[in-house]
Every structure is written in C-alpha cells, then in structure tokens.
ZAMARGU-4260 file (C-alpha; in steps of 0.2 Angstrom, whole numbers, plus 5000, padded with zeros to 4 digits):
<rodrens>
0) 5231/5536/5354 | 5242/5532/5370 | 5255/5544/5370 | 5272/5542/5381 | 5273/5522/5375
5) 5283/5510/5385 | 5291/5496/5378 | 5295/5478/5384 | 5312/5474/5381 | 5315/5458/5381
10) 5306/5456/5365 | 5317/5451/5350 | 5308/5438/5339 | 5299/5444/5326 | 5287/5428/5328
15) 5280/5435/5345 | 5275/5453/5333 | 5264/5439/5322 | 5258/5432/5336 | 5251/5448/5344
20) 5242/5453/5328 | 5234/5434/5328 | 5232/5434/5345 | 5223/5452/5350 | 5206/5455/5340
25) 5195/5466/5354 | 5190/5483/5349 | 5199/5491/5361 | 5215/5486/5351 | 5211/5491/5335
30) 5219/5510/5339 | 5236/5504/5341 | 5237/5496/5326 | 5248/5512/5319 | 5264/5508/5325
35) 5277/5504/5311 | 5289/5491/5315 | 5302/5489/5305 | 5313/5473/5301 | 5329/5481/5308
40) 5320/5486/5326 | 5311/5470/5334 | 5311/5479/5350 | 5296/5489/5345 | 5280/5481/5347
45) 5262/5485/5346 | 5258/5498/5364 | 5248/5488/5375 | 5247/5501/5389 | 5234/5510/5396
50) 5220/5496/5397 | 5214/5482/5409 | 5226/5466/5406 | 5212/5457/5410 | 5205/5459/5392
55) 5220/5448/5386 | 5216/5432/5382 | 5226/5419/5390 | 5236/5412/5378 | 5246/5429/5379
60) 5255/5423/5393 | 5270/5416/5386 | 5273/5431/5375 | 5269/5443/5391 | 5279/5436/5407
65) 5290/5451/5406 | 5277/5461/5406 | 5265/5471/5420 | 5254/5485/5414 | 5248/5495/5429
70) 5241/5513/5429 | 5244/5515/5407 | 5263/5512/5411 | 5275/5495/5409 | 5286/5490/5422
75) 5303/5480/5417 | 5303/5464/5424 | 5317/5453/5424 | 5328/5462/5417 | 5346/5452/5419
80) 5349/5446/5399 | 5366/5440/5403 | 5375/5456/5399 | 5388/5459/5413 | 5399/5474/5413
85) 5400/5494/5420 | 5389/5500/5405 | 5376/5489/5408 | 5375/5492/5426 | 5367/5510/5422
90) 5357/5503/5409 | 5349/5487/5418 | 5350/5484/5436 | 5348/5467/5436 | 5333/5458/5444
95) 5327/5475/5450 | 5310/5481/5439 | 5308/5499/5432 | 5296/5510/5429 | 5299/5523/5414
100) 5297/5542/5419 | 5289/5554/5406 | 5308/5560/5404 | 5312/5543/5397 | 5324/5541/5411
105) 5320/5522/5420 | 5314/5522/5440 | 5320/5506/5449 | 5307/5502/5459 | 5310/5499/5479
110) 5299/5490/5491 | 5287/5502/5503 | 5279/5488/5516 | 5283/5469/5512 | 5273/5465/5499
115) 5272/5480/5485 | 5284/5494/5479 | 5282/5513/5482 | 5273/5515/5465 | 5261/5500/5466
120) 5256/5510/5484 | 5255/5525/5473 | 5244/5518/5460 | 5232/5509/5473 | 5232/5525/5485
125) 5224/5532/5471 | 5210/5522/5469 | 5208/5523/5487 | 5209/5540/5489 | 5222/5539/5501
130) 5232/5554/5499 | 5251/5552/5501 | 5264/5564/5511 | 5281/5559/5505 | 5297/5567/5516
135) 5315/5563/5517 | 5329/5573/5512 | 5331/5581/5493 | 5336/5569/5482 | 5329/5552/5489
140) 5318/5549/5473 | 5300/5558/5479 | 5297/5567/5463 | 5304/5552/5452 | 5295/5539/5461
145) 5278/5551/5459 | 5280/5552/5441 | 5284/5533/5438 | 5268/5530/5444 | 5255/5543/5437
150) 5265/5548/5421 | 5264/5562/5408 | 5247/5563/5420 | 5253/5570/5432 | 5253/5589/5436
155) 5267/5597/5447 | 5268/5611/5457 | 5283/5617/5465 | 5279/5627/5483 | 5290/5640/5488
160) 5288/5652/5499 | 5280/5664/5489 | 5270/5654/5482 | 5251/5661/5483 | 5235/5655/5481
165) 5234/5661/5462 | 5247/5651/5459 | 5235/5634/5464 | 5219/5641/5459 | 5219/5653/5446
170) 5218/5672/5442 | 5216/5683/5429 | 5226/5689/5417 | 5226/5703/5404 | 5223/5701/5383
175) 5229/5711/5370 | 5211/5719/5369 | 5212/5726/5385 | 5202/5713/5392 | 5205/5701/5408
180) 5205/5679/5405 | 5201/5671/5418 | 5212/5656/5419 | 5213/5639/5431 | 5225/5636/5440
185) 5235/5620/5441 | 5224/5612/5455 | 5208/5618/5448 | 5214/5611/5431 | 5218/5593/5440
190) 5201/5594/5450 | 5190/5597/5434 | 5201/5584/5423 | 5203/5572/5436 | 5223/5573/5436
195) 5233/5569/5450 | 5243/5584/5456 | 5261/5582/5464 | 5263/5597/5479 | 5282/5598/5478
200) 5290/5606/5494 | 5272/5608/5499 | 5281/5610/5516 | 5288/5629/5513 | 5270/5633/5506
205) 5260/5647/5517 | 5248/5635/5525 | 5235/5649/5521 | 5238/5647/5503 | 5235/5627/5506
210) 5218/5630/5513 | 5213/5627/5497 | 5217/5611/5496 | 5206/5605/5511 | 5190/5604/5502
215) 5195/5594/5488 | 5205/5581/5501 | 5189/5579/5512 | 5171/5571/5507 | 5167/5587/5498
220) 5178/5585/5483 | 5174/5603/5480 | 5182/5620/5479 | 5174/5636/5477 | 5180/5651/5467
225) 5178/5665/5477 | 5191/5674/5464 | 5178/5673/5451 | 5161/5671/5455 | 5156/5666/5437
230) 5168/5652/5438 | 5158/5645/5454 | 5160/5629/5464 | 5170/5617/5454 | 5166/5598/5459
235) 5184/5584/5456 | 5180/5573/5444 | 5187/5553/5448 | 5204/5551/5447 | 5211/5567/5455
240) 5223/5565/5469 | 5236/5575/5480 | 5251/5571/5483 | 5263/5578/5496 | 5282/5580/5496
245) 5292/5590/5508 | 5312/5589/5516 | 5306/5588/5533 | 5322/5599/5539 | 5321/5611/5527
250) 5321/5630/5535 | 5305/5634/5535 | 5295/5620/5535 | 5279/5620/5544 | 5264/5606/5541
255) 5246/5612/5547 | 5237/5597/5556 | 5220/5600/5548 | 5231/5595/5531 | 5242/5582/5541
260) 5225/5573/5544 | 5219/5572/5527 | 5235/5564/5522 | 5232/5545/5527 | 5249/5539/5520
265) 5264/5546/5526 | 5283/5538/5522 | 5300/5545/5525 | 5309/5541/5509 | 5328/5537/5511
270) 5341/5534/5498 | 5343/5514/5492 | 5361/5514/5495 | 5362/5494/5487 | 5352/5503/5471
275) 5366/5516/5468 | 5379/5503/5468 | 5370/5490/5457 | 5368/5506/5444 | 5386/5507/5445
280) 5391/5521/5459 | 5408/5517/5467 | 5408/5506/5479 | 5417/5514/5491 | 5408/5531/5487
285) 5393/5524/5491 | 5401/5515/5507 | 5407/5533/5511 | 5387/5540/5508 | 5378/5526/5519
290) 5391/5530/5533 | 5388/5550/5532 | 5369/5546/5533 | 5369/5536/5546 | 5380/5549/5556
295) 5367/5563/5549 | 5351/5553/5557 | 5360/5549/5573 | 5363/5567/5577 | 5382/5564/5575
300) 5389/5578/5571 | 5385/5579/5553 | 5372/5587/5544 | 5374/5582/5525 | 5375/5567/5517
305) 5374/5563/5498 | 5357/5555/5491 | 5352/5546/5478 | 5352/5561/5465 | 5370/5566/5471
310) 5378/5547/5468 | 5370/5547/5452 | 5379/5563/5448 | 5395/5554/5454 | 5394/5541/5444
315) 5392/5553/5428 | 5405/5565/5433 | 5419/5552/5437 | 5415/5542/5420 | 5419/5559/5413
320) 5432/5565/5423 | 5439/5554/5434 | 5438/5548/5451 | 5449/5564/5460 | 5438/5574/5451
325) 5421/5567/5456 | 5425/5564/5472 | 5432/5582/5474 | 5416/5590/5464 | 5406/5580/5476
330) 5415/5588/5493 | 5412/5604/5482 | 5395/5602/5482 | 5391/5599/5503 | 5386/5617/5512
335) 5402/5624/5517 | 5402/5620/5535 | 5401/5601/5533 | 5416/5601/5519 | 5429/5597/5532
340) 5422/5581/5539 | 5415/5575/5521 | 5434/5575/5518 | 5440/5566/5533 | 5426/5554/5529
345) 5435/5554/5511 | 5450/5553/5516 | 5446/5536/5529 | 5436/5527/5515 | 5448/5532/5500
350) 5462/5532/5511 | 5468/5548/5499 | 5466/5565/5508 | 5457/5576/5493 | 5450/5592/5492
355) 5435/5603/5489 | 5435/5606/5470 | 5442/5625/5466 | 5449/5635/5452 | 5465/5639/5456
360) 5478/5654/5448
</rodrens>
C-alpha cells in the first residue's frame, strides 16, 4: 500500500467518490480500495498516488483538474475556494500549488527556469541523472523543496565536520554476543535500494570523506567496501540520486571540483519574499527582510538578513505574542554584531525604535 497519501482538496461531493469506484477498474487500483470514507469527511478519497496518470482513462478529467500526480506525490492546484482572510492565508496561498512534505507541513512551489518549479526540476533531474547542488543561505527552503519532491523516499544525511566516512558508508558495530554487525551506511543503503540521498551541508563535509560519493555520481554507479571485504562492490540500483546543499558562506565551506563536476545542476536558492507575505508574514516585516537582503548581497554593510524559515517563525510568534514581541524576538535572533543595524532598519520600516528581546530584573 502507498503510505504517506496526499489528498485533493477540493473534492467535496460524494458523487465524484462513486464516480471513481465506477470509473477506475485497472488492476493496479484494486490495492487502494481500503480506504474508509466516511459520510461526515468527503475530503478523503481513494489514493491515486504513486502510479502513471496515464493509466486513467479519460473521462477522469473533470473529476481530476485539480489534480497532478508526479513522483507518488499530489500537488495542490488551484487552490483559491473563495475563503479570504488572515487564517486562510497560512493555510492556502492562493493560486500558488503545493506539494505536501513527509511532516504533513505544505511546500508552495516556486518557479526554477520559466517553464517548471524547483520540484518538477527535481523529479525530472532524477530520471536524468542530473545531480543537483542547492546553495543559498539557511533557511531559503533547500531541504523542504528536496523532500516535496522525493517524499518519505528520501534519505538525509546532515554533514558536519566531523562527519566520517562510517558515517555514509557503513561500520561495524558490537552485539550483545560479543560479536561485530556489519551495517550500511546511509548511502550504501540509498545505492542498493535505489533511494535518493539528500547531503545536507555537504559543504562542511571533509572532502576526503566525499570521495565516496564519486563513484556512484560517475558512469560507474559503484562503490566498493574496502571496510568489509565480504560486503564487496555494491552496484546503485535505478532511482538513486544525490543531492547537494550547502550555505555557500558558511565557515568552513570548501567544495572539491572533481565533485563540483559531477554535479550538473547547480542554483542559488533565495527566499520568495512575495511567498511570505501571501502566507500571511507582515507586510512591512517582509518589506524590512527584502531590504536587509538586498543590502547583504550587495556587500553593504550587513551580513544577516531573515529568510524564509525566520519570517515563517515571525508570523507564528507575533500571532501568539504580538507584533513588539516578534519583531524584538526576531532582532534577538540575528548574530550579535548585526543587531544594531537590524534595529535601525526596524526602526525606518516600523517607524518604532524596538529592541533586542531580553529578560530584564
């Protein structure tokens, strides 16, 4: 059965239930017949994701418009019902299509070249065995964009810099008999199972340690256990991928070409300043955010501006707590040496001086 199911959700007559069961009599159907739907939730209906659209038969269509299955998940499409309103603004960003993350949180797609989104690129990269390096500053969306499009089959590993190369391939480990287990490591487990395998901050990795990587990136497909001999050579199955995902100015940070080169899709991925306000991020917060990024990439002065994941935060906080508090929570939260111009910038968007956020006697 397809775990991790994503619903339509503009589906609300119970008619269009019927119709499906009428409608859908291929095999490959039959195992999602075990869905209860109860008279009091017409939401749920019958999974259809995880196999080709193209087995639907035609006259589906007018039940499906709203719907697009790509790579086992379902993308939101138009999703403006008429409901207006702050607490709909988080819920549906209207006209804007979503993916839903294995969290259950939605990703609201963005555009990556004119004619797809970033995780229509991802799902295609993968068929084409272009590996993708994803960089931009923390919080941009890397790792939510990555998991809208592979799902629960995604495997992530997050690089520090200690990471070894036990920690990708494998070791062994003791057993209560006394005994030593080998076990894979996480891109040994993607190669054999053909998984794709998310290398978070891969940029703080030793690029020693990423030397394992090469063989499964290039024509090979291959790495070999030296570890464990018994173990051998293992071969990637279809459907493995890596993807990369680094903040390019994090200390540290160092990038070996012979793994640049094998990375065929690179992007910088920035925070969708328009997106944060249509879920419901003050305006004039995010006015305030777009301004200290733009100063940030132009060198001018400051070094810290708040991303996607920060304005998010924002919006949750000051429903909370209020606007004072958020906003001084979110000076609190820039490195020490930038608080003073995030609050001049404050102070000339708000047109309020406030302060860092501090427990005070």
């Amino acid at each position: 059965m397809i775990e991790n199911r994503v619903y339509p959700n503009n589906v609300r007559d119970e008619k269009m239930l019927e119709h499906l069961d009428e409608t859908i009599k291929a095999p490959q159907f039959k195992e999602l017949y075990d869905i209860q739907v109860e008279p009091v939730d017409l939401e749920v209906i019958r999974t259809l994701v995880g196999f080709a659209m193209s087995s639907v038969r035609s006259d589906l269509d007018p039940v499906l418009d709203d719907w697009v299955t790509k790579g086992g998940h379902a993308e939101g499409r138009s999703l403006s019902d008429g409901v207006t309103g702050e607490d709909m603004m988080a819920d549906k960003a209207e006209g804007v299509d979503y993916y839903v993350r294995p969290n259950g949180e939605k990703y609201f797609v963005r555009n990556w070249g004119e004619t797809l989104t970033e995780v229509e690129v991802l799902i295609k990269a993968r068929e084409a065995m272009h590996f993708p390096l994803l960089f931009g500053p923390p919080g941009t969306g890397k790792t939510a964009m990555t998991e809208a499009a592979y799902g629960e089959d995604l495997i992530t590993v997050l690089g520090t810099g200690d990471t070894e190369l036990a920690d990708l391939v494998g070791g062994y480990i003791p057993t209560p008999e006394g005994q030593y287990l080998w076990v894979d490591g996480p891109l040994i487990q993607a190669a054999i199972e053909g998984r794709p395998i998310l290398l978070d901050e891969i940029g703080i990795i030793d690029p020693k340690v990423l030397t394992a990587v090469y063989g499964l990136m290039d024509g090979r497909r291959e790495y070999r256990i030296t570890a464990n001999p018994n173990r051998g050579t293992v071969k990637a199955k279809d459907g493995f991928f890596v993807i990369g995902a680094t903040n390019p100015n994090a200390p540290g940070v160092r990038l070996s070409e012979a793994l640049l080169s094998r990375f065929t899709l690179h992007v910088e991925v920035m925070t969708d300043f328009p997106m944060a306000q249509r879920l419901g991020v003050d305006p004039l917060m995010v006015k305030a955010a777009k301004h200290m990024d733009g100063q940030m990439r132009l060198g001018q002065g400051i070094g810290w501006a708040p991303q996607f994941r920060e304005l998010l935060a924002y919006r949750d906080v000051e429903k909370m707590f209020g606007k004072q508090f958020a906003i001084e929570n979110l000076i609190a939260s820039a490195p020490e040496l930038e608080r003073g111009q995030v609050i001049d910038i404050m102070k000339t968007i708000f047109g309020v001086r406030y302060e860092s956020a501090a427990i005070k006697s």
